[in-house]
Backbone as a printed PyTorch tensor [residue, N CA C, xyz], in Angstrom:
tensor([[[  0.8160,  -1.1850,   0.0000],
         [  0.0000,   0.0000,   0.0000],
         [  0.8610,   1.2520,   0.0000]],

        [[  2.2700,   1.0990,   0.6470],
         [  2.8010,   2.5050,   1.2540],
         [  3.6080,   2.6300,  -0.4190]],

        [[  3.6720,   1.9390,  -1.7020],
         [  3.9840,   1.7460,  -2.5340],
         [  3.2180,   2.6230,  -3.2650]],

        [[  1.8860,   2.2140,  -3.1360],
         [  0.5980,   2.7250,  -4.1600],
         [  0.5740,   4.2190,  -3.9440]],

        [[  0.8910,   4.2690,  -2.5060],
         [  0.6770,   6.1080,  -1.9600],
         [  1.0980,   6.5720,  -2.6160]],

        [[  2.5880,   6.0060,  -2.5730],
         [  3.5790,   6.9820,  -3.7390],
         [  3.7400,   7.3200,  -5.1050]],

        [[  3.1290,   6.1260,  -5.6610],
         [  2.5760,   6.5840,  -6.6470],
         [  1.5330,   7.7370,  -7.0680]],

        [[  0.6180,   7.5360,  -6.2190],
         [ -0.4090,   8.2980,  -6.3440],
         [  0.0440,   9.7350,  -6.3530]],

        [[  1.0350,  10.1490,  -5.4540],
         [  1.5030,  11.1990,  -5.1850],
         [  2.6730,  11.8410,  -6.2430]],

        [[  3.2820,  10.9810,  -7.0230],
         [  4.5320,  11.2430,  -7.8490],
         [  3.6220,  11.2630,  -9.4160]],

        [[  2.6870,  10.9750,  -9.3640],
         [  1.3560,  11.3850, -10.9580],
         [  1.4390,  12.8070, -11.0700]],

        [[  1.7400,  12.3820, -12.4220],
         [  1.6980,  13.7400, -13.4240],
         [  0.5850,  14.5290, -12.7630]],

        [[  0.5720,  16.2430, -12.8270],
         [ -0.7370,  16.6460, -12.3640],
         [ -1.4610,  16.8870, -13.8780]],

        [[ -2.3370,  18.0640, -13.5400],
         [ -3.6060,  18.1940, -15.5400],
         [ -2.5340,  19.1230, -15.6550]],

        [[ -1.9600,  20.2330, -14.6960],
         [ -0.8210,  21.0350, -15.6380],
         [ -0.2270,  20.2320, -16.8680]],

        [[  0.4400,  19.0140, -16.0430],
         [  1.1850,  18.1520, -16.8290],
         [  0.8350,  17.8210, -18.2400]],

        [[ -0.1970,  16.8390, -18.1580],
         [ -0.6710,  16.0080, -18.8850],
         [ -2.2070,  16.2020, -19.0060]],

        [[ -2.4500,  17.5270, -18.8060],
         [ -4.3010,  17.8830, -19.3330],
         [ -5.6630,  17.1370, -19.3030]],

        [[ -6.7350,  16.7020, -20.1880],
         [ -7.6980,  16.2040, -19.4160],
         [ -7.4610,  14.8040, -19.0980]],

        [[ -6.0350,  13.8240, -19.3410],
         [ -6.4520,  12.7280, -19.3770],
         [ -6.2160,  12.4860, -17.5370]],

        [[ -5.3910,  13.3830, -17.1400],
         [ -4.7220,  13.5030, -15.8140],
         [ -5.8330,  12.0100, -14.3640]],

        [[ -7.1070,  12.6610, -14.8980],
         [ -7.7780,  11.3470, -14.0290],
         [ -7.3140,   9.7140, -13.8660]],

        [[ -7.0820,   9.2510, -14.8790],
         [ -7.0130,   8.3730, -15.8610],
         [ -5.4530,   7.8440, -14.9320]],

        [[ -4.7040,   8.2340, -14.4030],
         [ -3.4650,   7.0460, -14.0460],
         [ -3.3810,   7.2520, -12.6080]],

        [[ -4.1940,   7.5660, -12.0650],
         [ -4.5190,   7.1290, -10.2830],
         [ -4.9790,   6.5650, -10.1490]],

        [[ -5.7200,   5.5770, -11.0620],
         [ -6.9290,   4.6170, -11.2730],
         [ -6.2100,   3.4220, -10.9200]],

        [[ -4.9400,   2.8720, -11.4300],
         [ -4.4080,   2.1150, -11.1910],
         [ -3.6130,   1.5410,  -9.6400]],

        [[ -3.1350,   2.4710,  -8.9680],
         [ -2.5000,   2.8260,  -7.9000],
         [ -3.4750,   2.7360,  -6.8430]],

        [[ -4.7900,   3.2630,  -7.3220],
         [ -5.4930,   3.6340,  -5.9490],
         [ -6.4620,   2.0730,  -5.9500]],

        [[ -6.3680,   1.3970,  -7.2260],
         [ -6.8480,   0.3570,  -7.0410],
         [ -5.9820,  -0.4900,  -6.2610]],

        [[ -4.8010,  -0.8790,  -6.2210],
         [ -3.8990,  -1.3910,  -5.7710],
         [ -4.1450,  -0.9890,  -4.1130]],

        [[ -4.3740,   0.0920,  -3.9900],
         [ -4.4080,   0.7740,  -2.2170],
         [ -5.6320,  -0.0170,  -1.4900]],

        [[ -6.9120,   0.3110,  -2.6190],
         [ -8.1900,  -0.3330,  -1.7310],
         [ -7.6940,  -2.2860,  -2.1130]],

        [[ -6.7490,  -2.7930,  -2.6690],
         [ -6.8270,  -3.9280,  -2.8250],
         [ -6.1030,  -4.1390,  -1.1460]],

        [[ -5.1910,  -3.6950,  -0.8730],
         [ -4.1820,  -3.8300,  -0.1540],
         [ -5.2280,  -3.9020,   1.5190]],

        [[ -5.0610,  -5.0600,   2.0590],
         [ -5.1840,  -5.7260,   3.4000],
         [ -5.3880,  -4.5620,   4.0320]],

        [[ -6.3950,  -3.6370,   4.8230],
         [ -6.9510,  -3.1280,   5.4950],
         [ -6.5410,  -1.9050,   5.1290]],

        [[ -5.9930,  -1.4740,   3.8670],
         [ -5.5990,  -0.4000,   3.5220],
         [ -6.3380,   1.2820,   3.9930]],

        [[ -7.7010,   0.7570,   3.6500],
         [ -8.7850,   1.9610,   4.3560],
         [ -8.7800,   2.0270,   5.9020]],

        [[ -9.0090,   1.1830,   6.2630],
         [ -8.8890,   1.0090,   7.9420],
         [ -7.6870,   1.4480,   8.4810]],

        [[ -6.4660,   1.1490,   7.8770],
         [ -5.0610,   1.5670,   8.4250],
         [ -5.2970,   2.9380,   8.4140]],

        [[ -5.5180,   3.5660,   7.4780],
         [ -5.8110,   4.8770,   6.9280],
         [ -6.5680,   5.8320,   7.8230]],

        [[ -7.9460,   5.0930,   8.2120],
         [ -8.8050,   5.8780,   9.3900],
         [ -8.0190,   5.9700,  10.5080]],

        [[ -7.5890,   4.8150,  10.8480],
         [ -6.7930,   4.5830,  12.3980],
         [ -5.4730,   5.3810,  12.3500]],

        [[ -5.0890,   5.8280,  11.0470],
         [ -3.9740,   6.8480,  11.7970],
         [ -4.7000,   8.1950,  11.7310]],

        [[ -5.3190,   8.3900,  10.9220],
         [ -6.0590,  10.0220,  10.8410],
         [ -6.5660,   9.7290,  12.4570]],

        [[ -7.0960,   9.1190,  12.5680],
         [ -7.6800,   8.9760,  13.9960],
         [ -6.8660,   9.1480,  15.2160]],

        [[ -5.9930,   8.8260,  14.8210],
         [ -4.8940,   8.7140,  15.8450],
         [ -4.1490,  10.0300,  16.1690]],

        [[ -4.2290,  11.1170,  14.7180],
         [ -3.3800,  11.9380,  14.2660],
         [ -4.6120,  13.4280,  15.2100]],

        [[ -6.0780,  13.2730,  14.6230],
         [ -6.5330,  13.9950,  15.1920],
         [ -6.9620,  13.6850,  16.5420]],

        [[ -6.7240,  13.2870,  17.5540],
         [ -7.2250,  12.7630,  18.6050],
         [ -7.0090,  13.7250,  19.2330]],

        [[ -7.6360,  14.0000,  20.7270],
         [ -7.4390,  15.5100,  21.6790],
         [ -5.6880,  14.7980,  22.2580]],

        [[ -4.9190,  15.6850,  22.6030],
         [ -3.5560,  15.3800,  23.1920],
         [ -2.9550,  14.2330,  24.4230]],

        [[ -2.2660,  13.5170,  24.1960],
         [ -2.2880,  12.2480,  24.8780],
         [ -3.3740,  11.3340,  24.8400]],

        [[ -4.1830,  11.3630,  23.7980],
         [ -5.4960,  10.2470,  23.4380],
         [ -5.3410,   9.7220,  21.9680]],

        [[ -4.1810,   9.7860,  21.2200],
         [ -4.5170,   9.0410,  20.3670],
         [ -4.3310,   7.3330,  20.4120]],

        [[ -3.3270,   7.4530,  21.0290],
         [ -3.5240,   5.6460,  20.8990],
         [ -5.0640,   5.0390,  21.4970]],

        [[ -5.7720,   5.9570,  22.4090],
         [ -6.9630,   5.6630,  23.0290],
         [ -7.7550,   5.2900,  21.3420]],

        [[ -8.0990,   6.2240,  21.0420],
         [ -8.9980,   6.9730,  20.1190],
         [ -8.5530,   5.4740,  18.6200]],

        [[ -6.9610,   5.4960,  18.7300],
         [ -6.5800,   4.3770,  17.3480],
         [ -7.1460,   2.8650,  17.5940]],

        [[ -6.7650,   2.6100,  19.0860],
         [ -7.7470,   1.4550,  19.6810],
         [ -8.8460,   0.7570,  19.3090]],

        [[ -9.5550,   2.0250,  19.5420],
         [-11.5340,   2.6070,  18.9940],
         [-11.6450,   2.0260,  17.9930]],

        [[-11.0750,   2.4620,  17.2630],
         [-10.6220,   2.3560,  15.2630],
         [-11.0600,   1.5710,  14.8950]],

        [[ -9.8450,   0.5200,  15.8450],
         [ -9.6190,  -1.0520,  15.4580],
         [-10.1450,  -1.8770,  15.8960]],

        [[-10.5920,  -1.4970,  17.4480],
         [-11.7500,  -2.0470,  17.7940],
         [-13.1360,  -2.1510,  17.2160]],

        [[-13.6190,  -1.0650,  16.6070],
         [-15.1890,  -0.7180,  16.3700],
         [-15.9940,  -0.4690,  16.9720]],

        [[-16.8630,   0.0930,  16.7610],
         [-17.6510,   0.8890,  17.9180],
         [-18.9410,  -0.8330,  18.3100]],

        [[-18.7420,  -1.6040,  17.6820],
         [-19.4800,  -2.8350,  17.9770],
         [-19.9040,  -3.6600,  19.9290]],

        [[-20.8900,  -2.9290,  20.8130],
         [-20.8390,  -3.2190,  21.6830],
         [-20.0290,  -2.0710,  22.9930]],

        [[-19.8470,  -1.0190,  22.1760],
         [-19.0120,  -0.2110,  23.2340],
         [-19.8760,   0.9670,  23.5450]],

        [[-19.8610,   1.0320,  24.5860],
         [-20.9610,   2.3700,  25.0340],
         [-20.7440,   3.9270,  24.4160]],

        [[-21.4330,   4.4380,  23.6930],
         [-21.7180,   5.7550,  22.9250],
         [-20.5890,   6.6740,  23.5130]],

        [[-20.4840,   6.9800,  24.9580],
         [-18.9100,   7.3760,  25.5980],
         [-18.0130,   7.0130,  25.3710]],

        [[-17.2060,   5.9610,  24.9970],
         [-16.2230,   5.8300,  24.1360],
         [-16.0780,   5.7330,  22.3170]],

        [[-17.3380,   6.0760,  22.0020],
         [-17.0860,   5.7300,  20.8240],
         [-16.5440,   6.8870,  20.1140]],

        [[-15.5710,   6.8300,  19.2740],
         [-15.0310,   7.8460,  18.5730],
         [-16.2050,   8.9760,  17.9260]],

        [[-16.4910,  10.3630,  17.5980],
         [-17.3570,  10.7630,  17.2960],
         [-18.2830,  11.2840,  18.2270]],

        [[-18.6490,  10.5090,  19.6400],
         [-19.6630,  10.3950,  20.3790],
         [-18.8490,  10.4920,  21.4430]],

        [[-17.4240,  10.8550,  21.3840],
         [-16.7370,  11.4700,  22.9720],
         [-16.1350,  12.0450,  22.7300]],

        [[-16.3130,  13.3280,  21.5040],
         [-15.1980,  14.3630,  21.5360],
         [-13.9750,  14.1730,  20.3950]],

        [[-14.1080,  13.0690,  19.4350],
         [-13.1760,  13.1650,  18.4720],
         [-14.0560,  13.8530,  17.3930]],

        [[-13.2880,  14.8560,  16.7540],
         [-13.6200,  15.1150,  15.1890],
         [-13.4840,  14.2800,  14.2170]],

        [[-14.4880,  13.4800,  13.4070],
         [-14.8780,  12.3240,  12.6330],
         [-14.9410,  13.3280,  10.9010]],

        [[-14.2560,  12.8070,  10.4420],
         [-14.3740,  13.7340,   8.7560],
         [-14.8490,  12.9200,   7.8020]],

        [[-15.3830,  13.1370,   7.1510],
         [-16.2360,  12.6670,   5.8500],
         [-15.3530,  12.6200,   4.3970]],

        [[-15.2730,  12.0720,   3.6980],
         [-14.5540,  12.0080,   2.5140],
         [-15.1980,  10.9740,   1.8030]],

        [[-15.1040,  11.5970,   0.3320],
         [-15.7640,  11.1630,  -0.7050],
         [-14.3790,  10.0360,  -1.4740]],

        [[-13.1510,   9.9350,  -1.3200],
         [-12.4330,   9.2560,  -2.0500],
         [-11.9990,   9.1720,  -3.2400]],

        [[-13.0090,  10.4380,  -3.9780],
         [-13.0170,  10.4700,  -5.7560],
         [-11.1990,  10.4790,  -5.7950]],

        [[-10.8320,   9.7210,  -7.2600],
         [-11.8360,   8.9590,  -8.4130],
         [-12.1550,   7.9530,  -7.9290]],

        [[-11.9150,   6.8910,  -6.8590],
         [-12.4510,   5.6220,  -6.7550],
         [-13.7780,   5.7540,  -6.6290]],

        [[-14.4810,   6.4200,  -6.1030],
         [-15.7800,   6.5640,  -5.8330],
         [-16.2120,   7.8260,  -6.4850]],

        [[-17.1820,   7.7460,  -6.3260],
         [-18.0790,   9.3860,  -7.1000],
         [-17.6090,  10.0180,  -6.0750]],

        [[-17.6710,  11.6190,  -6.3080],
         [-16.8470,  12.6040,  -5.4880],
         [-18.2600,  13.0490,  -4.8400]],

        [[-19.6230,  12.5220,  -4.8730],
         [-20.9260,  12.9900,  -4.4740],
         [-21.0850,  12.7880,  -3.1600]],

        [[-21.1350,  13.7370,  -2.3990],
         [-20.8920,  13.1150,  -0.7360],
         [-22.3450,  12.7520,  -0.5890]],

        [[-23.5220,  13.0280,  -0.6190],
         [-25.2780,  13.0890,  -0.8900],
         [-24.9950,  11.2190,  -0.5740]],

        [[-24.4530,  10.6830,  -1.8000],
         [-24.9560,   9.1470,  -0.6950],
         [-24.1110,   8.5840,  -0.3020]],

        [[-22.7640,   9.4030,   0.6530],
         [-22.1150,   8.2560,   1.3490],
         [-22.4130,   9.3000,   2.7710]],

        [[-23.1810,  10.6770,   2.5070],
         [-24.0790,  10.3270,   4.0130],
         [-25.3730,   9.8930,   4.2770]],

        [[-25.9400,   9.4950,   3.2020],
         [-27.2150,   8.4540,   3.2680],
         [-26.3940,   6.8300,   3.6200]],

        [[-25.7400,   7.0270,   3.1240],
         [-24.8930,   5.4040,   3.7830],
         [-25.0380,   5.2410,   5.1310]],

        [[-23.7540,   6.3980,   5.5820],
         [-23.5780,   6.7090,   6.9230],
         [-24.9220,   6.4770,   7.7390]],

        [[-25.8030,   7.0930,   7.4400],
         [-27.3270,   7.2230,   8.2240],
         [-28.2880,   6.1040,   7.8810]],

        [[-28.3140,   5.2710,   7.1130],
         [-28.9670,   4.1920,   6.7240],
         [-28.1610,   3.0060,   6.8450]],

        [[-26.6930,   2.6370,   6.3670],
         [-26.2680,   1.2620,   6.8610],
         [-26.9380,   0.4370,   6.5130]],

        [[-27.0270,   0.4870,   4.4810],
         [-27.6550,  -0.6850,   4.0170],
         [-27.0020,  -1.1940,   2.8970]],

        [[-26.8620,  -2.0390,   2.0060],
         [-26.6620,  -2.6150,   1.0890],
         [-27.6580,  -1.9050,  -0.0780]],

        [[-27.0410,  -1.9020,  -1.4260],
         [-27.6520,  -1.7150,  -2.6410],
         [-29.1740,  -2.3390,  -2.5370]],

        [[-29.1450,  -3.7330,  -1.8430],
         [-30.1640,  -4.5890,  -2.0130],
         [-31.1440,  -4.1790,  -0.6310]],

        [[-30.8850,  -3.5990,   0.2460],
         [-31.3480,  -2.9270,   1.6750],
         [-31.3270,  -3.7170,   2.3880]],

        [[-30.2430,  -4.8070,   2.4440],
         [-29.6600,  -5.5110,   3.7730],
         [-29.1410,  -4.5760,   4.7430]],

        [[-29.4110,  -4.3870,   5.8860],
         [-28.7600,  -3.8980,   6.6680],
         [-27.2660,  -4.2730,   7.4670]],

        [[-26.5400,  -3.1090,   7.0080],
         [-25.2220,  -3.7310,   7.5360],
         [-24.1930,  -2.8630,   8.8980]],

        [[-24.2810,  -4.1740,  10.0100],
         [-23.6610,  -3.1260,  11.3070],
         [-24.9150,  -1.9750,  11.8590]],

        [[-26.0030,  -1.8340,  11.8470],
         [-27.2390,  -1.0570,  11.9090],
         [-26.4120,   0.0290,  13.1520]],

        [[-25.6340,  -0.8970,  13.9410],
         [-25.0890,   0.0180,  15.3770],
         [-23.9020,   0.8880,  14.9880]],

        [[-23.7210,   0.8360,  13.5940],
         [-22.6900,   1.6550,  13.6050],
         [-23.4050,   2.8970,  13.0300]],

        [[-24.5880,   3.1860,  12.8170],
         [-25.1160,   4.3670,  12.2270],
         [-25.0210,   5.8580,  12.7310]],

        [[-25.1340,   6.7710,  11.8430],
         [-24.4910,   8.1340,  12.3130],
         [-26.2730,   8.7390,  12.5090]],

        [[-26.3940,   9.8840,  13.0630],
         [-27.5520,  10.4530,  12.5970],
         [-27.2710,  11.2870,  10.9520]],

        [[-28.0340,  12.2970,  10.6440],
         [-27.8620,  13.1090,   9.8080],
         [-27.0710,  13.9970,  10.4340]],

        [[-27.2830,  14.6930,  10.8160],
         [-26.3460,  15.9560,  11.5930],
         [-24.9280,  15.5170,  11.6480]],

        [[-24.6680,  14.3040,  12.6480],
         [-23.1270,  13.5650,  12.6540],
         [-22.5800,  13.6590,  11.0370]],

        [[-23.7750,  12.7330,  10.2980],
         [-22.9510,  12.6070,   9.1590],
         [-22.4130,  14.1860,   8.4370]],

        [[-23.7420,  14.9990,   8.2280],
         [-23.0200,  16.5500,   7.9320],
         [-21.7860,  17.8580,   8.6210]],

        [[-21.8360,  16.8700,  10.0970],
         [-20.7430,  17.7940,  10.6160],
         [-19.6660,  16.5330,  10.1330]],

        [[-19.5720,  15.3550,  10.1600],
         [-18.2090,  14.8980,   9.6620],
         [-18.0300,  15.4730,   8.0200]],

        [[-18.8000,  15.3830,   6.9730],
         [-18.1520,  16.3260,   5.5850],
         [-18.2190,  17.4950,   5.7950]],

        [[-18.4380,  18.8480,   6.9840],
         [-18.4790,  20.2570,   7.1160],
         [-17.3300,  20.3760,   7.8720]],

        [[-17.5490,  20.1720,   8.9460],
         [-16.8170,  20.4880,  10.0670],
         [-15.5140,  19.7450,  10.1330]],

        [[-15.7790,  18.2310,  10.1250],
         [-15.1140,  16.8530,  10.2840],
         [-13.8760,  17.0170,   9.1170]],

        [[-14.2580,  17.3480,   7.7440],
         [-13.3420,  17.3740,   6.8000],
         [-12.6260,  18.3930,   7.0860]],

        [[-13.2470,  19.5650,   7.2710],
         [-12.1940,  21.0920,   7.4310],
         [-11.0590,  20.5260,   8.4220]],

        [[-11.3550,  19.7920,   9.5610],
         [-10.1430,  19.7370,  10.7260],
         [ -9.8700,  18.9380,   9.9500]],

        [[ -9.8710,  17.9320,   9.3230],
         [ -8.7380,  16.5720,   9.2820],
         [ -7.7050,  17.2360,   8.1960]],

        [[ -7.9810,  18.5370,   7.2360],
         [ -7.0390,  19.3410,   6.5990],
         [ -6.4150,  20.3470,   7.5650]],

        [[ -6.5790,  20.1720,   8.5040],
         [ -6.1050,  21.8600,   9.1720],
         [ -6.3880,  23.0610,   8.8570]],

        [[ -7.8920,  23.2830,   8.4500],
         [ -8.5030,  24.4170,   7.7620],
         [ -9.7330,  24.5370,   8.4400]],

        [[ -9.6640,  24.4540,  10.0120],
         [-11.0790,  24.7920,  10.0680],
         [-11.1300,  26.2910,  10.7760]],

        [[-10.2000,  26.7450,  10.3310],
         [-10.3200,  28.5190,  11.1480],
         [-10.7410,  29.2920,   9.6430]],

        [[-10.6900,  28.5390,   8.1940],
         [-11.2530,  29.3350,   7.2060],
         [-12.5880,  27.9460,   6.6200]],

        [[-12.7910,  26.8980,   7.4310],
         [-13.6030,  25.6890,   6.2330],
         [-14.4160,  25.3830,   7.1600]],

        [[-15.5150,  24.4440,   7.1640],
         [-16.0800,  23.7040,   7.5900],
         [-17.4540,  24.3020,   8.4920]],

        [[-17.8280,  25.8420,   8.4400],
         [-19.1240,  26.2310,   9.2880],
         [-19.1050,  27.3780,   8.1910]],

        [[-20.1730,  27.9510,   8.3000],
         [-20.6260,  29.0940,   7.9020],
         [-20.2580,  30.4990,   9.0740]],

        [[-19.6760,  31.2020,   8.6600],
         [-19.7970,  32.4960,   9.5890],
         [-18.5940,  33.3660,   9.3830]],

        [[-18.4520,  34.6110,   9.8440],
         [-17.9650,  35.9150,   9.1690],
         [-16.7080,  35.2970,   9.0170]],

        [[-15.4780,  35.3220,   7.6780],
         [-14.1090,  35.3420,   7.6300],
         [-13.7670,  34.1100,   7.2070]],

        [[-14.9300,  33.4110,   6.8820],
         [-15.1540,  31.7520,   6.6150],
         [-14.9580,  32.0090,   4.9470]],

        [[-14.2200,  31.0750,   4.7650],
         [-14.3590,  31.2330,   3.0380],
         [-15.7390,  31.1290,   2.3670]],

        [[-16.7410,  30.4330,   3.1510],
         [-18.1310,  30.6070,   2.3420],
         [-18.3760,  29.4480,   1.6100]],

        [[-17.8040,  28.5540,   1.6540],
         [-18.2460,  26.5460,   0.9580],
         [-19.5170,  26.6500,   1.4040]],

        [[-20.3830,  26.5290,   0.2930],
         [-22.0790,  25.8390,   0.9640],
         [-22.1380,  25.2440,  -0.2440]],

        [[-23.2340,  24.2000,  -0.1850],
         [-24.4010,  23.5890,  -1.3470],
         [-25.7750,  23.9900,  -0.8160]],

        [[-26.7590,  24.6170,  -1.9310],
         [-28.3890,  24.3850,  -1.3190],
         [-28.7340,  23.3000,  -1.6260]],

        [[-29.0110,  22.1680,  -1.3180],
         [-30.0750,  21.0910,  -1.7650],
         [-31.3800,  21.0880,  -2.0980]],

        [[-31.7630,  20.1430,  -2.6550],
         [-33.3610,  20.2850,  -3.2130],
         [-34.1410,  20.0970,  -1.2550]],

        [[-33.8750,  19.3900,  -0.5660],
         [-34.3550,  19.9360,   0.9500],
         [-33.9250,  19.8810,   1.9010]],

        [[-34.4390,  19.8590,   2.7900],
         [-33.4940,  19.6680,   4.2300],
         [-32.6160,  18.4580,   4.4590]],

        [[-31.4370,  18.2800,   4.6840],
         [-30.8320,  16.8670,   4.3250],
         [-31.1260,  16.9400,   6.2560]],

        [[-31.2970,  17.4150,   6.9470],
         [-31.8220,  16.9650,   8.3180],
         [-32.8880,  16.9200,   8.4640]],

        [[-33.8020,  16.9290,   7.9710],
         [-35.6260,  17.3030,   8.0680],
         [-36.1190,  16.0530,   7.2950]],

        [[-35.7370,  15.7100,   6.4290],
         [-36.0280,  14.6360,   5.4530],
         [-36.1480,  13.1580,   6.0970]],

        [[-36.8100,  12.3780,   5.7840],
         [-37.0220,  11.1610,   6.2580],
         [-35.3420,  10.2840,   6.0220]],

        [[-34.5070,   9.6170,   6.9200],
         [-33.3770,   9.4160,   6.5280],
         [-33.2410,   8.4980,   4.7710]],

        [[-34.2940,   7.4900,   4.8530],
         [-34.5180,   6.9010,   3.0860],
         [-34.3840,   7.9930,   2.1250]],

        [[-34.7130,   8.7570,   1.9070],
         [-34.3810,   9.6100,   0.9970],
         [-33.4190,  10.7090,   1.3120]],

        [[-32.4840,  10.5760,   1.9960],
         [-31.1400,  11.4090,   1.8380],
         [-30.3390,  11.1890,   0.2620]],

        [[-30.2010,   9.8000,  -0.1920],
         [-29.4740,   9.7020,  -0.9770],
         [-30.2670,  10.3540,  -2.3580]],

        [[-31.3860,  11.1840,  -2.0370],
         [-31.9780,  11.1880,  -3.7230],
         [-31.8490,  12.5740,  -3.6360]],

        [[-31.7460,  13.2600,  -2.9060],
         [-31.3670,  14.7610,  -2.1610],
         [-30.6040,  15.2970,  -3.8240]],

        [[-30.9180,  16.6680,  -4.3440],
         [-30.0450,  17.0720,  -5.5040],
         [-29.5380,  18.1270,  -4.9210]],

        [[-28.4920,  18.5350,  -5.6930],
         [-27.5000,  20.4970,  -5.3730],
         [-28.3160,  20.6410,  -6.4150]],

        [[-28.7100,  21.8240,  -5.9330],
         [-29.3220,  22.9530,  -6.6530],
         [-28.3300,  24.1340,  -7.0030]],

        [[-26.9480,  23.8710,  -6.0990],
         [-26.1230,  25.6400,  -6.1940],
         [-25.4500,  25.2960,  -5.2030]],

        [[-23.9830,  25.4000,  -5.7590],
         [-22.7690,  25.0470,  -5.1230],
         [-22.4000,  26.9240,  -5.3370]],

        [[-21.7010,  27.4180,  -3.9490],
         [-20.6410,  28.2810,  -3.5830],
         [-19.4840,  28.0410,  -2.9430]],

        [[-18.2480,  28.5660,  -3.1160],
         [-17.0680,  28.1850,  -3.3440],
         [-16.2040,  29.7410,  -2.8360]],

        [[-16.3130,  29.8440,  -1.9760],
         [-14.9520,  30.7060,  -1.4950],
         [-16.0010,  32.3690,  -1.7320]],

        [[-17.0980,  32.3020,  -1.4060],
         [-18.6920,  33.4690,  -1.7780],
         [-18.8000,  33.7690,  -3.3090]],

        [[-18.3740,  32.6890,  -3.7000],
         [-18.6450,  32.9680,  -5.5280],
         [-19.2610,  31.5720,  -6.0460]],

        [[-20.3720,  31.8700,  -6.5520],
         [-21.1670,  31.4090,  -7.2870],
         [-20.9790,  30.0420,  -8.3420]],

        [[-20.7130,  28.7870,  -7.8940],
         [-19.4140,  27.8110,  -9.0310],
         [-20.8220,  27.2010,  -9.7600]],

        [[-22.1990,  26.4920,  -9.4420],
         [-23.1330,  26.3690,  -9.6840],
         [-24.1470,  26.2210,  -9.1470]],

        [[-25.5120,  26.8360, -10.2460],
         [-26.6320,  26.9410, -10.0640],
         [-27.8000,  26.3240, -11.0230]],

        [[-28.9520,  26.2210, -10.5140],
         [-29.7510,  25.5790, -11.6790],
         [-31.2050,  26.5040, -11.0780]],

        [[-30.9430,  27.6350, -10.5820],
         [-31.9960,  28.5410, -10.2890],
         [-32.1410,  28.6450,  -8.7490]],

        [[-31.3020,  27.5000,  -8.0750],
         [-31.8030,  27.6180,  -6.4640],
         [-31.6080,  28.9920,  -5.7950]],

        [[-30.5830,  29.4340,  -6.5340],
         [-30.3090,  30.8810,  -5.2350],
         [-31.1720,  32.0110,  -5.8650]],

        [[-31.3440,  32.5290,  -5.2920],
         [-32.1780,  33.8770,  -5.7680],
         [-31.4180,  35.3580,  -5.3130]],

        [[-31.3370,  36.0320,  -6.0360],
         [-30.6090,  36.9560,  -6.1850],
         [-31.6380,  37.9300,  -5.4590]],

        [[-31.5010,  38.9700,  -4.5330],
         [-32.3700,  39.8200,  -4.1610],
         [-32.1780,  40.9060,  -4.3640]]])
């Protein structure tokens, strides 16, 4: 895996090599999710890395343990760790919409339920891609909330992704992505006053 990283990291950027630039991380990063707990190693050191001071080996424990049977007070997320959200693109769609309907539902394509106890609410899941992602970059004094001096990242959705029945999180659309208080897209949601 610590092979594949490097690869991933030593790829031409689009400066380089223009639109095909997607196209040769595909290989590498397949190799990473092939590689023996490669994702899990991955959480458990971010985990480890953001933990409050003298708690990460606590917190890496957690990780590896799973929250399977452990009281809501220790569980990572649910005692004070910052939990971040990531989409993984290109391996995955870069659409965060259903890997926090995942998060909050814990089902299979087919609606097997899987691990039901490991489920987030909605809110958890939106502060881990708001809040959760800004810290695990070291950007949450300009990312991850709305408010004065904040660079201004929002999406409107077609509705409340907390108000909504959790089954239909994943059908949730952007209506209007903003990006640093400028306008990147719209399909009529914002209204200009």
């Amino acid at each position: 895996m610590g092979a594949a990283t490097f690869l991933v990291g030593a790829l031409p950027t689009h400066a380089q090599i223009g639109v095909t630039a997607p196209l040769p991380p595909v290989l590498p990063r397949a190799v990473q999710g092939i590689a023996v707990g490669g994702e899990w190693g991955g959480a458990v050191l971010m985990v480890s890395e953001s933990a409050p001071k003298g708690r990460g080996s606590l917190f890496a424990m957690l990780v590896r343990q799973g929250p399977a049977g452990l009281p809501d007070a220790v569980v990572p997320g649910r005692a004070g760790l910052v939990l971040p959200g990531s989409s993984d693109a290109p391996v995955v769609a870069s659409d965060p919409l259903p890997s926090i309907h995942d998060m909050v539902n814990r089902r299979t394509a087919s609606g097997a339920p899987i691990d039901p106890h490991e489920a987030v609410t909605a809110r958890e899941a939106l502060t881990a891609y708001t809040v959760g992602s800004a810290h695990a970059v070291h950007e949450e004094y300009v990312k991850g909330t709305l408010a004065r001096g904040m660079l201004a990242d929002f999406a409107v959705l077609s509705d409340d992704l907390l108000g909504v029945a959790p089954e239909r999180i994943g059908r949730l659309t952007v209506g209007a992505t903003v990006v640093g208080g400028r306008i990147a897209h719209d399909t009529g949601a914002l209204t200009v006053s």
